[in-house]
Backbone as ProteinMPNN parsed JSONL, in Angstrom:
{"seq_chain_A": "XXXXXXXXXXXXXXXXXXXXXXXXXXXXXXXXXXXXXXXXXXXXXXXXXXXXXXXXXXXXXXXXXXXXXXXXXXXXXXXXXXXXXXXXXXXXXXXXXXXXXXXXXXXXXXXXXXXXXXXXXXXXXXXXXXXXXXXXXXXXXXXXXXXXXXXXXXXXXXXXXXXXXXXXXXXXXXXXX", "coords_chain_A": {"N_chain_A": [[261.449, 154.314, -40.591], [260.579, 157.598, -38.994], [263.073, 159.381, -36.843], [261.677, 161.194, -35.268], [258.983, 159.804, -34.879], [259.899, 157.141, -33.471], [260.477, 158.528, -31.458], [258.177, 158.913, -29.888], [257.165, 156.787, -29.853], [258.574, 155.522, -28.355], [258.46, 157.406, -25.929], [255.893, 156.68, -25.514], [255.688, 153.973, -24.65], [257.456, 153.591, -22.517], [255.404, 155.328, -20.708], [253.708, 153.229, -20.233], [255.06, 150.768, -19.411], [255.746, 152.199, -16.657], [252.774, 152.739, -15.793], [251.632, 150.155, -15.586], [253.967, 149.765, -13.432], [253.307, 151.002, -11.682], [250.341, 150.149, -10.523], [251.359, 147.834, -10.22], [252.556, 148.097, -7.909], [250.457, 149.3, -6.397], [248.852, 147.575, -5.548], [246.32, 145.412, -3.661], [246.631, 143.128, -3.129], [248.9, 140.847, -2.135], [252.537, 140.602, -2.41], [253.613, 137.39, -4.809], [254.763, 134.172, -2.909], [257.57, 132.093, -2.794], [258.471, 131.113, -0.679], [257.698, 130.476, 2.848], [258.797, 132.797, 5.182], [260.439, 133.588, 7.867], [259.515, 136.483, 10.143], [261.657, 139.097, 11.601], [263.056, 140.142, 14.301], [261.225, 142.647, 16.342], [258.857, 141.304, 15.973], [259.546, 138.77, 15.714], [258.183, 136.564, 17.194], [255.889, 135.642, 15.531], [255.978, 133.44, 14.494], [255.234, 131.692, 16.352], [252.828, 131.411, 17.402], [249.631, 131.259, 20.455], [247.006, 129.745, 20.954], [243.773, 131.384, 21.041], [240.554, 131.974, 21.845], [238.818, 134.317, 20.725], [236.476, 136.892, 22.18], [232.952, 137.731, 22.525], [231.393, 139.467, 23.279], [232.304, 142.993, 25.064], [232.518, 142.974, 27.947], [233.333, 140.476, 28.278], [235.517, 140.245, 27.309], [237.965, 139.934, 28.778], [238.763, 137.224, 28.813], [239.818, 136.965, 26.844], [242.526, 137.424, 26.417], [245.216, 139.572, 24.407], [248.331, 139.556, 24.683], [251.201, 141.667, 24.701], [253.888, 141.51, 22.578], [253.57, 138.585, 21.545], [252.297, 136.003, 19.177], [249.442, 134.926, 18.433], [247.189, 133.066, 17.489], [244.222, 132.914, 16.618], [240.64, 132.199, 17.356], [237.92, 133.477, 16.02], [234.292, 134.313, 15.805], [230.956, 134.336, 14.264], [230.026, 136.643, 12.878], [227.464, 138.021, 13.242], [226.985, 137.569, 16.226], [228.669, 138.715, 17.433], [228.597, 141.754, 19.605], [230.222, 144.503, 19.293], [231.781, 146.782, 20.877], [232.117, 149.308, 19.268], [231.03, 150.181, 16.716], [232.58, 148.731, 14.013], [234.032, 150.686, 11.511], [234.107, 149.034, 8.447], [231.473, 146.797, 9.429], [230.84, 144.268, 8.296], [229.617, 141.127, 6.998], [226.469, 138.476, 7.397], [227.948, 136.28, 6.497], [230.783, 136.601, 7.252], [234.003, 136.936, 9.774], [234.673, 137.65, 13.62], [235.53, 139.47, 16.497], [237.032, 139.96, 19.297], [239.185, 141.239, 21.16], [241.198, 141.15, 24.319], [243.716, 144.286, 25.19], [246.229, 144.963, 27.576], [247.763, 147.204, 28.642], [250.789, 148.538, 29.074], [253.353, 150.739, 29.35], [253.088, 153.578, 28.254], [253.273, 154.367, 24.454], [253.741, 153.409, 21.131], [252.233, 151.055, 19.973], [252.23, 148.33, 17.578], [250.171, 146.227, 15.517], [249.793, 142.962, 13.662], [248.297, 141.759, 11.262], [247.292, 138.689, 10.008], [245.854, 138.996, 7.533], [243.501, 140.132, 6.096], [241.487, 141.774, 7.152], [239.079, 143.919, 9.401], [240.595, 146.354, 11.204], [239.842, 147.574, 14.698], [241.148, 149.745, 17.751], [239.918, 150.354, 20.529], [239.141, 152.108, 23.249], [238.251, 153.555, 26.109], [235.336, 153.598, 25.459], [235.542, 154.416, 22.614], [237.205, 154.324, 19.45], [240.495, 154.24, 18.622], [242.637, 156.524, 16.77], [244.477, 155.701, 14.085], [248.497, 155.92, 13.649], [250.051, 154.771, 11.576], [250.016, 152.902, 9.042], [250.065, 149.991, 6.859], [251.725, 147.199, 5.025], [252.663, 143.949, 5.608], [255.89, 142.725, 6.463], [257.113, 140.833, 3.841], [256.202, 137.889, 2.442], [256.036, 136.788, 5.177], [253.479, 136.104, 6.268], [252.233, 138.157, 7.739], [249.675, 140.181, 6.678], [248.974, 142.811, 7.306], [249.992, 145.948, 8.846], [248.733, 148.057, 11.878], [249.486, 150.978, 13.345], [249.535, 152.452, 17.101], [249.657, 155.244, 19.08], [249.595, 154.697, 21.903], [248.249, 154.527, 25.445], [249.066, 153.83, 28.928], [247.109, 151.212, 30.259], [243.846, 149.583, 29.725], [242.804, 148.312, 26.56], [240.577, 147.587, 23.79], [240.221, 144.933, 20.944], [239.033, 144.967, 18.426], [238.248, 142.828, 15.925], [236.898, 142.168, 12.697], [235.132, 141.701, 9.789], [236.098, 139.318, 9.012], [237.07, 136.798, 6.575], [237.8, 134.283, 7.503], [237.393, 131.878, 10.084], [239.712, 131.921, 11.7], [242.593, 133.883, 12.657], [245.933, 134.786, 12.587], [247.291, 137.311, 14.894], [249.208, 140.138, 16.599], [250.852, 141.851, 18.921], [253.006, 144.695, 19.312], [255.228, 146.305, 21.015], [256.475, 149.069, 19.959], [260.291, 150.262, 19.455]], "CA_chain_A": [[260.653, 155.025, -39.62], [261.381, 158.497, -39.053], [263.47, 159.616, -35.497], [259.876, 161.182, -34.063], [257.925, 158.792, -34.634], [260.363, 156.234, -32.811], [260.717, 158.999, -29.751], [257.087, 159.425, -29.846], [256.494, 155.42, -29.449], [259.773, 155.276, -26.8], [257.635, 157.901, -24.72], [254.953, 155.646, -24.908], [255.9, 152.906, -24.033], [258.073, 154.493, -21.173], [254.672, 155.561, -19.729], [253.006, 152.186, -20.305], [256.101, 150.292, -18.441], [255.342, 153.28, -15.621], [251.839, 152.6, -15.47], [252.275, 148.982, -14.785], [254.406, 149.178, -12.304], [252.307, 151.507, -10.269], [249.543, 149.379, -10.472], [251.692, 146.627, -9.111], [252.758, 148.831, -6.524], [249.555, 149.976, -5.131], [247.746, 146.424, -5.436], [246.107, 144.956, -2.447], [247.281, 141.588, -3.21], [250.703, 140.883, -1.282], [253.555, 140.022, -3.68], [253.703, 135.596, -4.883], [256.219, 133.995, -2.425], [257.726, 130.887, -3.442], [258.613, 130.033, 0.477], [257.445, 131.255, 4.05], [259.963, 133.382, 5.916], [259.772, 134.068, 9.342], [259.891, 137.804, 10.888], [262.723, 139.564, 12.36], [263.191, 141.861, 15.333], [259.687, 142.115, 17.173], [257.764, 140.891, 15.236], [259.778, 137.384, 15.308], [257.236, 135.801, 17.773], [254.568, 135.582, 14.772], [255.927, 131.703, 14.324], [254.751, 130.696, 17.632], [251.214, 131.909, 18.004], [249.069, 130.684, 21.292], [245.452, 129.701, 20.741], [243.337, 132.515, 21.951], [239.423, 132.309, 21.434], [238.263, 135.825, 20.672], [234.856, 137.054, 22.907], [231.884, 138.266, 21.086], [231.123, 141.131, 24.19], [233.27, 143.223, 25.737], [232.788, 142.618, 29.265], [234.018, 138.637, 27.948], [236.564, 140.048, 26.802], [239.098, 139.509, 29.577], [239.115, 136.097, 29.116], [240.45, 136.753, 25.077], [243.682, 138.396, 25.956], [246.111, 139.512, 23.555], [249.712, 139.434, 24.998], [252.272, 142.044, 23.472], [254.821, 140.348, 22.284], [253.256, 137.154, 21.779], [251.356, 136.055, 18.624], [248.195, 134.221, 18.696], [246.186, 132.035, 16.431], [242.422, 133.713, 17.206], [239.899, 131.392, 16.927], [236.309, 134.099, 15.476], [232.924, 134.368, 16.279], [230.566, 134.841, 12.801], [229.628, 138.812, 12.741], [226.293, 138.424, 14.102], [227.412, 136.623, 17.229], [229.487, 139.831, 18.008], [228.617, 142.926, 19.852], [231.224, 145.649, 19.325], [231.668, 147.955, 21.767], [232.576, 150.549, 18.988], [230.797, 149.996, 15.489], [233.426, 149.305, 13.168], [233.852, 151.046, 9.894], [233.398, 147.434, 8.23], [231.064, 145.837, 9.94], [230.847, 142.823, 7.923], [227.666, 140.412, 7.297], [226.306, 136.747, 7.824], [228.975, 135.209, 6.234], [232.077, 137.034, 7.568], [233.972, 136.592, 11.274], [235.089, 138.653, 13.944], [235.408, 139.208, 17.717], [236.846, 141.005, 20.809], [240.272, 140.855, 22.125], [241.407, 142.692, 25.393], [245.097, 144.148, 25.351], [246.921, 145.685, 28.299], [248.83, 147.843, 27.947], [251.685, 148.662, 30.752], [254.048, 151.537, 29.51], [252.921, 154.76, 26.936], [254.651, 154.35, 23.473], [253.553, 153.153, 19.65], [252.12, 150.165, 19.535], [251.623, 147.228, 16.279], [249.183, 145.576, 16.01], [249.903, 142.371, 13.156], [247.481, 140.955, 11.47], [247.711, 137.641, 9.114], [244.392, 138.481, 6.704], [242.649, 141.862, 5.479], [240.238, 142.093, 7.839], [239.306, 145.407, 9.692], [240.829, 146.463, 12.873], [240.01, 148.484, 15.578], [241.459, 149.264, 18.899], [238.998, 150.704, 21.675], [239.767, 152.329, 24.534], [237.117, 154.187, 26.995], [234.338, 153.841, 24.824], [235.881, 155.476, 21.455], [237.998, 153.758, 18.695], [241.339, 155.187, 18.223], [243.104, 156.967, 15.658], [245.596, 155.128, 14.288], [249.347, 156.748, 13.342], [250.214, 154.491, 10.515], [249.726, 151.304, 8.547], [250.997, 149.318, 5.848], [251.802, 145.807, 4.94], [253.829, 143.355, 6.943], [256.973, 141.785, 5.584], [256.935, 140.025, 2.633], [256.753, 136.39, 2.624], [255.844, 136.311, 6.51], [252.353, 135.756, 6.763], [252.234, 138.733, 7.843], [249.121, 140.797, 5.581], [248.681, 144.477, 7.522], [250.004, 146.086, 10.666], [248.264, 149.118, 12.363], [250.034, 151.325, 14.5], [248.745, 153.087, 17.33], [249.803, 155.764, 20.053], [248.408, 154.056, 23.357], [248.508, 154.79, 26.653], [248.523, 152.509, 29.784], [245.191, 150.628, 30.34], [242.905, 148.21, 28.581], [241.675, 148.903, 25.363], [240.087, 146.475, 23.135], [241.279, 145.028, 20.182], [238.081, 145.086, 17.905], [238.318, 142.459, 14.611], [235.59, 142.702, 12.043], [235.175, 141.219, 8.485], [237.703, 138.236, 8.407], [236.647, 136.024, 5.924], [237.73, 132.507, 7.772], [237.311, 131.316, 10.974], [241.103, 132.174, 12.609], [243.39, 135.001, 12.052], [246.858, 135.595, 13.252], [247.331, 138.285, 15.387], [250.422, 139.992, 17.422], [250.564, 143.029, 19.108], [254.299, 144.946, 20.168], [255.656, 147.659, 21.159], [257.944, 149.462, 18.796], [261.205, 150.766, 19.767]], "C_chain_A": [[261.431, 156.27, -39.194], [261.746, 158.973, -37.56], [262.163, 160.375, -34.509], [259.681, 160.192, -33.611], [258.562, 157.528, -33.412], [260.449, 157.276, -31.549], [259.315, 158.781, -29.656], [256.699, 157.721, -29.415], [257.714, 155.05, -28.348], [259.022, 155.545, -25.753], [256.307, 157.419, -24.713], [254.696, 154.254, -24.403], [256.552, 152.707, -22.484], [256.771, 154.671, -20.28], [253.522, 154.275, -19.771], [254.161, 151.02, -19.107], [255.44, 151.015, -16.702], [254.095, 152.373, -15.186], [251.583, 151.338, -15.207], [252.793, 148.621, -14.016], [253.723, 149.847, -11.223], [251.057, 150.969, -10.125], [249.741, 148.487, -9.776], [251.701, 147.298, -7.664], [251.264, 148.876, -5.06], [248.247, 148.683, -5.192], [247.509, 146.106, -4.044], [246.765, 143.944, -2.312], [248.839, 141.59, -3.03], [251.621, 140.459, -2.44], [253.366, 137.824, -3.817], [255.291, 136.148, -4.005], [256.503, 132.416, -2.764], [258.378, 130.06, -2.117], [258.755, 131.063, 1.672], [258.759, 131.736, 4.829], [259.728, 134.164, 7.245], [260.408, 135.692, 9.398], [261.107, 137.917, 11.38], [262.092, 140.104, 13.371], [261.989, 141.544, 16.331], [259.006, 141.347, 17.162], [258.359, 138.921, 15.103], [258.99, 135.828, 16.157], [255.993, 135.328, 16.661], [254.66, 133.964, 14.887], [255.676, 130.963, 15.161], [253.78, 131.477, 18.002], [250.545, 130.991, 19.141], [247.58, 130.763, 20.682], [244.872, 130.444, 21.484], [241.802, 132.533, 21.36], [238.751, 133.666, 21.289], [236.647, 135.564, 21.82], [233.896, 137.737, 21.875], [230.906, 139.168, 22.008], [232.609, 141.404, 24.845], [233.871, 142.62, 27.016], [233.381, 140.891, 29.612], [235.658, 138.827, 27.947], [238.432, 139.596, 27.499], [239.382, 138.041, 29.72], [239.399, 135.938, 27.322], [241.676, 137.611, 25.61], [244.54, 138.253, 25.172], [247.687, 139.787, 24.572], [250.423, 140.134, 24.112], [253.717, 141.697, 24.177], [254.777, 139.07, 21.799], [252.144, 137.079, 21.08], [250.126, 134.817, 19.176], [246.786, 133.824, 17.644], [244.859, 132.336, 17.372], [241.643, 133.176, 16.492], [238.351, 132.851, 16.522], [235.206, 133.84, 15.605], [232.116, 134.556, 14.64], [230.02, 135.87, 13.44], [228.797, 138.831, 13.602], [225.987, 137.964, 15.395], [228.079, 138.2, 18.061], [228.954, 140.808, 18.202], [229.802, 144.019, 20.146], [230.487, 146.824, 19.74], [231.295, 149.427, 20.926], [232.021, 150.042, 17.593], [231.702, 150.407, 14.62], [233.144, 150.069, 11.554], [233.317, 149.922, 8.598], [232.889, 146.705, 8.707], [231.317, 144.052, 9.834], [229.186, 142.374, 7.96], [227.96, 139.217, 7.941], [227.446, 136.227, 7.882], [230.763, 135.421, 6.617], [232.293, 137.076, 9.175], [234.378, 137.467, 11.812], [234.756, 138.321, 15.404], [236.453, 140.287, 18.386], [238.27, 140.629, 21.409], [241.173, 141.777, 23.225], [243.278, 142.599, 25.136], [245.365, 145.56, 26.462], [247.91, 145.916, 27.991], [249.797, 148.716, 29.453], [252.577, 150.278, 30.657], [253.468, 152.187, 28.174], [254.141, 154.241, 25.36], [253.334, 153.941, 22.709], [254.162, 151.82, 19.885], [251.61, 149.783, 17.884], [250.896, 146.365, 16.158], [249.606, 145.079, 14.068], [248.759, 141.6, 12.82], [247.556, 139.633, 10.296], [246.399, 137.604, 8.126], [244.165, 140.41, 6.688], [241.932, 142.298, 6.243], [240.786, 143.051, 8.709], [239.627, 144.988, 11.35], [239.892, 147.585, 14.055], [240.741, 148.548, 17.201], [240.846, 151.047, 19.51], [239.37, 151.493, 23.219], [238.596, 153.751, 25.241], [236.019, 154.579, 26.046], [234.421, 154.324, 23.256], [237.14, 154.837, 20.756], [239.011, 154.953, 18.568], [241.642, 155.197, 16.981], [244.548, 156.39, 15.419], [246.991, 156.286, 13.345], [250.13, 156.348, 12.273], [249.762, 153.039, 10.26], [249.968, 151.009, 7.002], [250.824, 147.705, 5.864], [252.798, 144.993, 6.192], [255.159, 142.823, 5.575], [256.566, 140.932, 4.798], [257.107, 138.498, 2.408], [256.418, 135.775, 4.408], [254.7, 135.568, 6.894], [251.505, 136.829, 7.275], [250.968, 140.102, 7.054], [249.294, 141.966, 6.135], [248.949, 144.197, 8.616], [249.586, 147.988, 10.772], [249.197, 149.663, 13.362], [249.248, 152.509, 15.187], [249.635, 153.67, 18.413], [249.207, 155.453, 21.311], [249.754, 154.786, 24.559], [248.369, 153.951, 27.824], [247.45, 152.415, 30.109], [245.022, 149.931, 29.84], [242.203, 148.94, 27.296], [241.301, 147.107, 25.003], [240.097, 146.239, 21.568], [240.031, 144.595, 19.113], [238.404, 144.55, 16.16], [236.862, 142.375, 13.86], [236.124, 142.284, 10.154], [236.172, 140.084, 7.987], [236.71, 137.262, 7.346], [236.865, 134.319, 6.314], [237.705, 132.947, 9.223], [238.244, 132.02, 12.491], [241.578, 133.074, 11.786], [244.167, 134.645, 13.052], [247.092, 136.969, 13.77], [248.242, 138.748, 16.524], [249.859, 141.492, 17.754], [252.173, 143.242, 19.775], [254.425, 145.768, 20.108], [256.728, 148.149, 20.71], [259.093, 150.148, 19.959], [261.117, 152.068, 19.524]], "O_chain_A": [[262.648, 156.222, -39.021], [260.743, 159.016, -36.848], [261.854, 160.111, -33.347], [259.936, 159.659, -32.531], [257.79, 157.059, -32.576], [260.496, 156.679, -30.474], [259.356, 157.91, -28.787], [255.835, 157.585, -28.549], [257.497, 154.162, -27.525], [258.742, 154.758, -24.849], [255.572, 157.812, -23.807], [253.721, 153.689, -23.908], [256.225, 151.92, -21.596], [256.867, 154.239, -19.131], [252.426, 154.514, -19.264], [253.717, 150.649, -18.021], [254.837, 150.368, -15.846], [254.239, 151.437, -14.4], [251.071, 151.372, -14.088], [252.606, 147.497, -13.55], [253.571, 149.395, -10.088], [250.511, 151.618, -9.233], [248.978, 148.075, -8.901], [251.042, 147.058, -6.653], [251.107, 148.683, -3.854], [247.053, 148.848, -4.945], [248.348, 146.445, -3.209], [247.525, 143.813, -1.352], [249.71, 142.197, -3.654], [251.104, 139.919, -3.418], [253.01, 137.151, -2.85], [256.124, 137.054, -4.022], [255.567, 131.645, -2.971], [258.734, 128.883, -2.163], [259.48, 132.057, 1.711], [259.683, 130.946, 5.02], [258.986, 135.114, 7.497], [261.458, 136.057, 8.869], [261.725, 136.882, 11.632], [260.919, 140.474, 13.43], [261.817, 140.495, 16.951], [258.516, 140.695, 18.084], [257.71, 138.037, 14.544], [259.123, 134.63, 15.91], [255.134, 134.581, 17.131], [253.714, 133.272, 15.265], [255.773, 129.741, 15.052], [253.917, 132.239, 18.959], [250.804, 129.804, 18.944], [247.13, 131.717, 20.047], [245.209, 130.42, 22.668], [241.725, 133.148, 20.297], [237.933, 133.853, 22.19], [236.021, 134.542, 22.103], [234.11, 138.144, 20.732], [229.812, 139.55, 21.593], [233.571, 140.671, 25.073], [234.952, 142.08, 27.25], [233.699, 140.329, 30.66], [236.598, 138.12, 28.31], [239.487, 139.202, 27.001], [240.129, 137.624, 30.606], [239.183, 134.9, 26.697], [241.734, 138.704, 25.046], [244.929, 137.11, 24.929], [247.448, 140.747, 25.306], [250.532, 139.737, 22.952], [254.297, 141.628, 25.261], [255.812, 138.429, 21.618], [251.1, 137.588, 21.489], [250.144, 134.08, 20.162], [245.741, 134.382, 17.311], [244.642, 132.021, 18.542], [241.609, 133.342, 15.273], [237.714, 132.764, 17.572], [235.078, 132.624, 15.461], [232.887, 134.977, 13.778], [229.578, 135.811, 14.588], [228.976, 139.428, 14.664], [224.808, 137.93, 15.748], [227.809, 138.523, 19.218], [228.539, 141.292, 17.148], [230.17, 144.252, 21.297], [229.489, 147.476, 19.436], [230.615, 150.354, 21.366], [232.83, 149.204, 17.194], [231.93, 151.568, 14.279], [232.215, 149.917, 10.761], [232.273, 150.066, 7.963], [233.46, 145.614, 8.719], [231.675, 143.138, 10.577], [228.159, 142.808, 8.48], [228.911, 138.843, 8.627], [228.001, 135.779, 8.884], [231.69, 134.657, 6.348], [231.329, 137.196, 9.931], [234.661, 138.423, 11.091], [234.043, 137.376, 15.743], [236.582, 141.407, 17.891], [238.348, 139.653, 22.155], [241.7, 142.862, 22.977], [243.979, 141.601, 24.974], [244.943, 146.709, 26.331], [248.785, 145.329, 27.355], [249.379, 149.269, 30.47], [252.555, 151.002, 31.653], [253.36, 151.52, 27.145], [255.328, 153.917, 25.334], [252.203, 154.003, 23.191], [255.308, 151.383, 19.982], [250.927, 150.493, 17.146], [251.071, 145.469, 16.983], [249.74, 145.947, 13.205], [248.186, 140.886, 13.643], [248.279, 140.103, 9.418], [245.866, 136.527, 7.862], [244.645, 141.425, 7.19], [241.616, 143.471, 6.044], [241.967, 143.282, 8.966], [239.305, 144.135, 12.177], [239.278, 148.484, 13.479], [240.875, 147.492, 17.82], [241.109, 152.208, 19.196], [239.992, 150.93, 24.12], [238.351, 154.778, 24.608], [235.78, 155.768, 25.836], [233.363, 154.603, 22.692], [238.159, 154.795, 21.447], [238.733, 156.147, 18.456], [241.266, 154.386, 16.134], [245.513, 156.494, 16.176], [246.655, 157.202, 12.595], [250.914, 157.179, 11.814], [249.279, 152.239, 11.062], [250.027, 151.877, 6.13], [250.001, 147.084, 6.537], [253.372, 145.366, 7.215], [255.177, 142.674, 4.353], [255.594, 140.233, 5.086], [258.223, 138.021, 2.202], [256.545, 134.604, 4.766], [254.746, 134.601, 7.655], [250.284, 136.683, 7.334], [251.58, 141.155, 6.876], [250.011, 142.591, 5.353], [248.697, 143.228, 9.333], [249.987, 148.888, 10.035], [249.694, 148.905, 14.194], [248.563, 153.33, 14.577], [250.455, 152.868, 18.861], [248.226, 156.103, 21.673], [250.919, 155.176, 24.636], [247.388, 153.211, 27.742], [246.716, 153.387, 30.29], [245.943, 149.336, 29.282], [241.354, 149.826, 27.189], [241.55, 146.028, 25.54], [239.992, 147.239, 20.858], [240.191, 143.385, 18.952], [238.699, 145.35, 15.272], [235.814, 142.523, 14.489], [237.168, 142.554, 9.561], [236.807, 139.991, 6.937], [235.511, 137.178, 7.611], [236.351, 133.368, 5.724], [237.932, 134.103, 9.579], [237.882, 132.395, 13.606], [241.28, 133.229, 10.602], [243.741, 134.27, 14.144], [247.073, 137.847, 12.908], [248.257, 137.997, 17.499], [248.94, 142.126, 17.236], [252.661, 142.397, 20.526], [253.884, 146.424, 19.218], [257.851, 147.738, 21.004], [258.774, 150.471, 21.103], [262.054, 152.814, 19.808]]}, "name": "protein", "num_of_chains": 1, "seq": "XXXXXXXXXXXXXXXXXXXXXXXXXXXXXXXXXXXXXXXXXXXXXXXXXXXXXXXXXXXXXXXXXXXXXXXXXXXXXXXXXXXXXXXXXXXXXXXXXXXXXXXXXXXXXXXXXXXXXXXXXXXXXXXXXXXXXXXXXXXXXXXXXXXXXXXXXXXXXXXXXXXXXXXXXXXXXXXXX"}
């Protein structure tokens, strides 16, 4: 085989390797873990979640609070059970859950908002979903699927879930450093 032909199948294979791994990269699907690992740092409350029934109106919603700092196993409403304040981007249908959770908020800063599942977020505040300032996965192996971050200000907003596919979700909320 003549020295081309072997560069010519190197550099293709080179961009076949490539293209594989950016595929992995930018999958939805979290990496296989072969054993649960708890959080660090803030985020190390996830392993002791409180039972917290979500509301399925706002004005309920003070009796769903979220606690930052402090995760919480959130029991869901099915979709059509729920009036959101703020029509999320994913609604969701029949068969998908969702609900209403109030979070106070005490001092300005960039909050996280943790969630243990795919499903859509929002967080609410005087009538108008905010804009969030980043988001990503959670740690690997935690339980951890997506965390939102958001610029808040003191007050109540509302912590607006939408499309979960089961019942309960984990859910934390903290305030970054």
């Amino acid at each position: 085989m003549s020295i081309s032909r072997l560069k010519f199948l190197a550099t293709g294979l080179a961009f076949i390797v490539a293209g594989e791994a950016t595929a992995q990269m930018t999958s939805d699907e979290p990496p296989a873990c072969t054993a649960v690992m708890a959080p660090t740092g803030e985020l190390a409350a996830w392993t002791t979640p409180v039972a917290v029934t979500a509301a399925g109106r706002e004005g309920r919603s003070s009796a769903a609070p979220l606690m930052v700092g402090q995760a919480a196993q959130v029991t869901l409403l099915p979709t059509p059970e729920v009036a959101y304040p703020v029509r999320p981007d994913k609604p969701g249908g029949s068969v998908s859950y969702g609900g209403l959770l109030r979070l106070e908020v005490r001092q300005a800063g960039t909050y996280r908002i943790a969630l243990g599942s795919g499903a859509w977020l929002d967080l609410v505040a005087r009538g108008k979903a905010l804009t969030s300032v980043a988001h990503g996965r959670g740690p690997a192996c935690t339980g951890i699927r997506k965390m939102v971050d958001f610029a808040l200000t003191p007050g109540r907003h509302t912590l607006q879930i939408a499309v979960n596919g089961e019942p309960q979700v984990t859910v934390m909320a903290v305030r970054l450093p």
